[in-house]
C-alpha positions as CSV (number, residue, x, y, z in Angstrom):
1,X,0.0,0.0,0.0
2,X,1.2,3.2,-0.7
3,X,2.3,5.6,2.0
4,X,0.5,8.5,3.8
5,X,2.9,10.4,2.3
6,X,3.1,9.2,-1.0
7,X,-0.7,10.0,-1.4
8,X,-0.2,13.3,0.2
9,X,2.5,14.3,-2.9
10,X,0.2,12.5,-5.4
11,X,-3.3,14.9,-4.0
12,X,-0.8,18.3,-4.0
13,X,-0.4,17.5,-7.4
14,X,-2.5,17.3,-10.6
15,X,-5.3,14.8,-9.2
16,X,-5.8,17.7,-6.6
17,X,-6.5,20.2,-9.6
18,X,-8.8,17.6,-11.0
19,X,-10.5,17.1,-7.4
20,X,-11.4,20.5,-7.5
21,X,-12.4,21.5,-10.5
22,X,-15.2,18.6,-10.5
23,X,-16.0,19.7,-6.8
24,X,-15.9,23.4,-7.9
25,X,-18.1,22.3,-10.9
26,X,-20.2,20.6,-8.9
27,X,-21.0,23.4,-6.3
28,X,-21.5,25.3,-8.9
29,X,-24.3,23.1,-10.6
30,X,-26.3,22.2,-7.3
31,X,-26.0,25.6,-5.8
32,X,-25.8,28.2,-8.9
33,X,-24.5,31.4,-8.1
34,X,-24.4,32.8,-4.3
35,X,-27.3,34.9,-4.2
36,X,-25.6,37.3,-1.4
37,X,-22.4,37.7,-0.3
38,X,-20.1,37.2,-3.6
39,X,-16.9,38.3,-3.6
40,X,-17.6,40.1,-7.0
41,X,-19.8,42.0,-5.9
42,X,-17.4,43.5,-3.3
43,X,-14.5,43.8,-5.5
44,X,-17.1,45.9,-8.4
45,X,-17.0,48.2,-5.6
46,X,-14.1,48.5,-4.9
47,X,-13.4,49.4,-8.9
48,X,-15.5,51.4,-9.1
49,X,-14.8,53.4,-5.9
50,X,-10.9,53.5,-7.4
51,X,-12.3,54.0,-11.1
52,X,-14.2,57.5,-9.8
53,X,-11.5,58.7,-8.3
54,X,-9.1,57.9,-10.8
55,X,-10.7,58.8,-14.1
56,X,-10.3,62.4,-14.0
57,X,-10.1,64.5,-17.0
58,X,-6.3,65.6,-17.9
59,X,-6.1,69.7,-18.4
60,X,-5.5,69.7,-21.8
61,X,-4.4,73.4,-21.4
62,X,-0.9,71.8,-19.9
63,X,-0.8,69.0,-21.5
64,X,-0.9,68.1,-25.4
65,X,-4.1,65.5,-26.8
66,X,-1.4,63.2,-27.0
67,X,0.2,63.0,-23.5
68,X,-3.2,63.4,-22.0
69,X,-4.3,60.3,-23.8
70,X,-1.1,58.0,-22.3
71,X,-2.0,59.7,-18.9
72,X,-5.0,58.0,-18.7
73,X,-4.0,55.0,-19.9
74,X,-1.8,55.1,-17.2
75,X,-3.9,55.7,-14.6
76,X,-6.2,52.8,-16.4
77,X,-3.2,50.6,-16.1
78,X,-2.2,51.8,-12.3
79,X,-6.0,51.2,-11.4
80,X,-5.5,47.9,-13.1
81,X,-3.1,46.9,-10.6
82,X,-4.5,48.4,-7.5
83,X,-8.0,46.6,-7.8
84,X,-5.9,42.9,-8.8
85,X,-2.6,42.2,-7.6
86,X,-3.4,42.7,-3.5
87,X,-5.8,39.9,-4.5
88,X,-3.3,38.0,-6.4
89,X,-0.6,38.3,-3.7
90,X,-3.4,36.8,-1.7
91,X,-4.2,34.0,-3.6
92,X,-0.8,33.1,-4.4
93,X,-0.1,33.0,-0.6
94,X,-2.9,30.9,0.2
95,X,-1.8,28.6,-2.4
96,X,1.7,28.6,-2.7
97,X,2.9,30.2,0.5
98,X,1.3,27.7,2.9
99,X,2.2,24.3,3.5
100,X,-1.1,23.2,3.8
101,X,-3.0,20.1,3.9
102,X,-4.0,18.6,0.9
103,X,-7.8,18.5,1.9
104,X,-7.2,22.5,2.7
105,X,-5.7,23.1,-0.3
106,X,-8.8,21.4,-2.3
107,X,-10.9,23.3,-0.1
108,X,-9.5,26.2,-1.3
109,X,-9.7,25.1,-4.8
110,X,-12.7,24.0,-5.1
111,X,-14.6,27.4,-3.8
112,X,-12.0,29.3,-6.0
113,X,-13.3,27.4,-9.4
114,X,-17.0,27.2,-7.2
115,X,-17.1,31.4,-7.5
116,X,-15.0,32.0,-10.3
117,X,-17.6,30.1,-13.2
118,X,-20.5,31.2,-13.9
119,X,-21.9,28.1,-15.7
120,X,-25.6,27.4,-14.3
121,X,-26.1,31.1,-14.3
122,X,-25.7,31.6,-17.5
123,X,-27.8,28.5,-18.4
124,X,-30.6,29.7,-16.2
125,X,-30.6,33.3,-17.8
126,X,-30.6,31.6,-21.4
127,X,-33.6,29.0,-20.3
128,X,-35.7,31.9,-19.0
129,X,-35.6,33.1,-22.4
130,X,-36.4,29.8,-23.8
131,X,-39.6,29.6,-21.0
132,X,-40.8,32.8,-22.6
133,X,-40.5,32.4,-25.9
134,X,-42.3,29.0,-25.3
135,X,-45.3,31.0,-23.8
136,X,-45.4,33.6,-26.5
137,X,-44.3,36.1,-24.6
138,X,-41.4,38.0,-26.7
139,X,-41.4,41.0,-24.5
140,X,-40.9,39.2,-21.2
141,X,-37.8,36.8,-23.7
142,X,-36.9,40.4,-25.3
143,X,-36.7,42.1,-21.6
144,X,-34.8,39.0,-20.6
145,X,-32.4,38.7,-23.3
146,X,-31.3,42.6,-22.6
147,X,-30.0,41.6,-18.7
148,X,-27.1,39.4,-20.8
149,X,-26.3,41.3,-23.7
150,X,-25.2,44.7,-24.5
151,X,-27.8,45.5,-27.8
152,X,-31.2,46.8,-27.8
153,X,-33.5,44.1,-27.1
154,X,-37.1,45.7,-27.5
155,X,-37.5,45.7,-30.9
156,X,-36.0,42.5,-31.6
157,X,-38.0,39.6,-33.7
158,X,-38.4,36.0,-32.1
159,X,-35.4,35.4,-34.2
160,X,-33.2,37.8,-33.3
161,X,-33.7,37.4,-29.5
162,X,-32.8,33.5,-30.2
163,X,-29.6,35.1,-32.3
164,X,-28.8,37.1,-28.9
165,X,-29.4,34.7,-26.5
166,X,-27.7,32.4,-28.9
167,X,-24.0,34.3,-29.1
168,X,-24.3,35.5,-25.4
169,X,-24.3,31.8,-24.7
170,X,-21.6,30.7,-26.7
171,X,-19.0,33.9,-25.7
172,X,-20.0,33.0,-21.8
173,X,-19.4,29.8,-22.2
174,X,-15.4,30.6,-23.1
175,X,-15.3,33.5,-20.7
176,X,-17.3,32.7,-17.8
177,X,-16.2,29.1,-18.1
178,X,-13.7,27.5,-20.1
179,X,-11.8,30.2,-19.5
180,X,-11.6,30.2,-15.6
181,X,-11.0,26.4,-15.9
182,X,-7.9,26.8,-18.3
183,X,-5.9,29.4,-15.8
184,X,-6.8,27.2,-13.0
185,X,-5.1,24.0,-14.4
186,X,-2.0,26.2,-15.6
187,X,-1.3,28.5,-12.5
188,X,-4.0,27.3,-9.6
189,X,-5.7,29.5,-7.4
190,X,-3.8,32.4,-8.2
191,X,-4.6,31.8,-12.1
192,X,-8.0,31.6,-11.8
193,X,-8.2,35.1,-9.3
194,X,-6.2,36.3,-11.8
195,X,-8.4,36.2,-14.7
196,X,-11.9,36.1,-12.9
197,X,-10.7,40.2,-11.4
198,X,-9.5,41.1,-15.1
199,X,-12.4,39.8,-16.7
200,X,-14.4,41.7,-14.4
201,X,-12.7,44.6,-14.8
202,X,-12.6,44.1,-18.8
203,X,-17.1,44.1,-18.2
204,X,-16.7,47.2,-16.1
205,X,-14.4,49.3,-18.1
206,X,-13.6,48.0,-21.7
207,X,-16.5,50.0,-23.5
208,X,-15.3,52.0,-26.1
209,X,-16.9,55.0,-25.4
210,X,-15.5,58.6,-24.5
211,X,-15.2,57.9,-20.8
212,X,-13.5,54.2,-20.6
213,X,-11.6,54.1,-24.4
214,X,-8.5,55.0,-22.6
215,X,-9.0,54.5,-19.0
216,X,-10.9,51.1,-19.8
217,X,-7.5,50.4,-22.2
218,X,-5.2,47.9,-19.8
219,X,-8.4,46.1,-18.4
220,X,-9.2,45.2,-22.1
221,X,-6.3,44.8,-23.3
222,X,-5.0,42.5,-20.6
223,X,-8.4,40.3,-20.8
224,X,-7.5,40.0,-24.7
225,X,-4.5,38.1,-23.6
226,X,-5.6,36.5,-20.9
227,X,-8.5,34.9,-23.2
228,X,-6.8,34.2,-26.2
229,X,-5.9,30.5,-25.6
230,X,-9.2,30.0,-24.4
231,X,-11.5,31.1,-26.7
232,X,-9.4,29.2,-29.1
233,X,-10.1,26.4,-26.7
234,X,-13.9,26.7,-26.7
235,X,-13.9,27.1,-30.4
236,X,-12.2,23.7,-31.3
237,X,-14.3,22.1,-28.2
238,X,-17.4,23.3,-29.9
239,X,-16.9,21.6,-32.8
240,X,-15.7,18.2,-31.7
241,X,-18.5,18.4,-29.8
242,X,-21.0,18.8,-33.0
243,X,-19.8,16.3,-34.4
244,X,-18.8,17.8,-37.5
245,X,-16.0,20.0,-39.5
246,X,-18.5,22.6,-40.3
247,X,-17.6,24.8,-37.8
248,X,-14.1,25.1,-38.9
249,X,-14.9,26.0,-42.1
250,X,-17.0,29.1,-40.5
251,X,-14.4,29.6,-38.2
252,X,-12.3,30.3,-40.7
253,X,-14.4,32.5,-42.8
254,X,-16.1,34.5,-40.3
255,X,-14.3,35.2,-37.3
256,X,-13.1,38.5,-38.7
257,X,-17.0,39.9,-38.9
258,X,-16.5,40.4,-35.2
259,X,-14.2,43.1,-34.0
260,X,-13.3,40.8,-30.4
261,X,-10.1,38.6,-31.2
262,X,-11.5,36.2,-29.1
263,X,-15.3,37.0,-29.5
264,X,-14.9,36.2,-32.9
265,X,-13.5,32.2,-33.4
266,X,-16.1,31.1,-30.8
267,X,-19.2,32.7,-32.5
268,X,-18.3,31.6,-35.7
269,X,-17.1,27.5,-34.7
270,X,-20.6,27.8,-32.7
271,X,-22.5,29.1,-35.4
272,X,-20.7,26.5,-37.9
273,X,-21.0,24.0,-35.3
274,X,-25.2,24.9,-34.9
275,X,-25.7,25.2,-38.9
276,X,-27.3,28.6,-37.9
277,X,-27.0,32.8,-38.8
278,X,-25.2,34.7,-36.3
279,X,-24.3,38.0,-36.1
280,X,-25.6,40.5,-38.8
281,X,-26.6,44.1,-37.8
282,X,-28.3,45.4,-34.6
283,X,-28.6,48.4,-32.5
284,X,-26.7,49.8,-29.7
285,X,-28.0,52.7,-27.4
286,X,-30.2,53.6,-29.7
287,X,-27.3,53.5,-33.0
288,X,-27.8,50.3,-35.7
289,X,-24.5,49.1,-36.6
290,X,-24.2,47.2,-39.6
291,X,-22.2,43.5,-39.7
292,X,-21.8,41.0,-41.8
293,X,-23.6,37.7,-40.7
294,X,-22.4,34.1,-40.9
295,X,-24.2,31.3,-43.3
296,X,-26.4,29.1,-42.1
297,X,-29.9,28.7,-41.7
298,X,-32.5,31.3,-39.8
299,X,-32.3,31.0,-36.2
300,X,-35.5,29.8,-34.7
301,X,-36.4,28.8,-30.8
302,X,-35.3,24.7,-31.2
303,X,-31.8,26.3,-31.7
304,X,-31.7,27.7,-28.2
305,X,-31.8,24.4,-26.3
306,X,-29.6,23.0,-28.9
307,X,-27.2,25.7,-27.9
308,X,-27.1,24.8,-24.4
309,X,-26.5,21.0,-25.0
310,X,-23.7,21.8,-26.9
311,X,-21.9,24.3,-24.8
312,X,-23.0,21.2,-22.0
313,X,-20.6,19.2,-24.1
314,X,-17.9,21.7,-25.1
315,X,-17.0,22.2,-21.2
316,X,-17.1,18.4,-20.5
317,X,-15.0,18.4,-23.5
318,X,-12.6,21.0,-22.5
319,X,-12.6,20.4,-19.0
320,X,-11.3,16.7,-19.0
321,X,-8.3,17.9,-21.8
322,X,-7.3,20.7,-19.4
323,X,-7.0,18.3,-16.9
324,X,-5.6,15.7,-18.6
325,X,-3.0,18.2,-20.4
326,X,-2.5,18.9,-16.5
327,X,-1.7,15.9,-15.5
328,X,0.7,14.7,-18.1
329,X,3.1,18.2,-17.8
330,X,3.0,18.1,-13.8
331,X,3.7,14.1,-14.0
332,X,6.3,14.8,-16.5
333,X,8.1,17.8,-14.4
334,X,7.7,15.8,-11.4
């Protein structure tokens, strides 16, 4: 029989990231998202308590357009790193710094990976939509639609609330999901605090509109990076699991029609992947941008559940190669 110790170094090492993400991913389907007391919530105030007072208007009068424009980027980027790394110095401590049990350590892990995805959330926002649509009732599936994506909803047709709900679940299901997963089996704890604060950040300040296109710059810029692997993750995950090539084909074609490097690959493999039109033109605050749409065929309501079972199947898909990509670099470092 093995000894006490030896299953000690075995559980501090890649079966403990693969104990808690399935614990984490389990928490997070029986109990959905914390109703009260998240630790987002706290840290959004705490951004944007440091994004008020550090978002201030440059005097252009002593300083040229040009200056003032890398002045608040840099505050962007200082407010960057005073809203993450106290938190990342924290989580790398807790991790790293102790010599904890293993069963702390999963602990630990497991509530990490627990409050960092977002997975039956998102699928119980998207079903509501479903419920309503089911019913008839397009403004109640228009009004719901609008609480997870950034378009005008109340003028939108059955299809095109099914085309919403439709990409918001796909993007999600890399950012609010795969994503957190991946940084967790490459750097932990810390990885996963990492990203789940930039991403954050990213949703509170990324908009590209006169107050955040500069301030917003090093939140955006570093969630870019941080989900580039990822998406490209989800994408490929999507498509094994349809079942089919079609979605690379798309991929391939269509991921430009979506100014997000990231946004882009997974809305196209998923629309490939569902044989259906995403994309095309809508309205935002009140202005209709035009964009191209990907082929496929009209989006109706049987494509919304069809949506969820296979974003079901591209976590499962990714999750068990993150872990399994895991397991094989720590066994080989080891």
């Amino acid at each position: 029989m093995p000894s006490l110790r030896a299953i000690s170094e075995l559980m501090n090492g890649g079966l403990l990231l693969c104990l808690c993400v399935l614990a984490g991913l389990l928490l997070d389907r029986l109990l959905g998202e914390p109703k009260y007391g998240h630790p987002l919530v706290g840290f959004g105030r705490i951004a944007t308590w440091l994004e008020t007072r550090l978002n201030q208007p440059i005097n252009s009068r002593v300083s040229s357009r040009l200056n003032a424009t890398i002045a608040v980027k840099a505050l962007g980027l200082l407010a960057f790193l005073l809203a993450t790394v106290p938190w990342l110095l924290l989580a790398s401590w807790l991790w790293w710094g102790l010599d904890l049990h293993w069963l702390w350590r999963c602990l630990i892990g497991s509530v990490a990976v627990y409050l960092a995805v977002g997975w039956q959330s998102l699928e119980l926002h998207v079903q509501a939509i479903v419920t309503a649509l089911e019913r008839g009732q397009l403004p109640q599936a228009q009004k719901a639609t609008g609480l997870i994506v950034s378009r005008d909803c109340e003028s939108l047709s059955e299809e095109g609330v099914v085309r919403a709900a439709t990409e918001s679940l796909l993007e999600n299901t890399s950012d609010a999901v795969i994503a957190p997963l991946f940084w967790f089996a490459v750097a932990g704890v810390p990885g996963i605090v990492l990203y789940r604060l930039s991403n954050t950040l990213d949703a509170m300040w990324g908009y590209r509109n006169s107050r955040f296109v500069h301030f917003g710059w090093a939140a955006a810029r570093f969630d870019d990076g941080l989900n580039f692997i990822p998406a490209r993750i989800s994408a490929l995950a999507l498509i094994v699991g349809a079942l089919s090539l079609r979605g690379f084909a798309v991929w391939r074609q269509c991921a430009c029609y979506w100014s997000s490097p990231n946004a882009g690959p997974v809305l196209a493999a998923g629309a490939g992947s569902l044989g259906i039109v995403l994309g095309g033109g809508a309205s935002y605050h009140g202005v209709w941008q035009n964009k191209p749409a990907t082929p496929g065929n009209a989006a109706t309501l049987n494509d919304l559940p069809r949506a969820i079972v296979l974003t079901r199947r591209a976590v499962i898909i990714s999750a068990l190669a993150l872990l399994l990509a895991s397991l094989l670099w720590r066994g080989c470092c080891s």
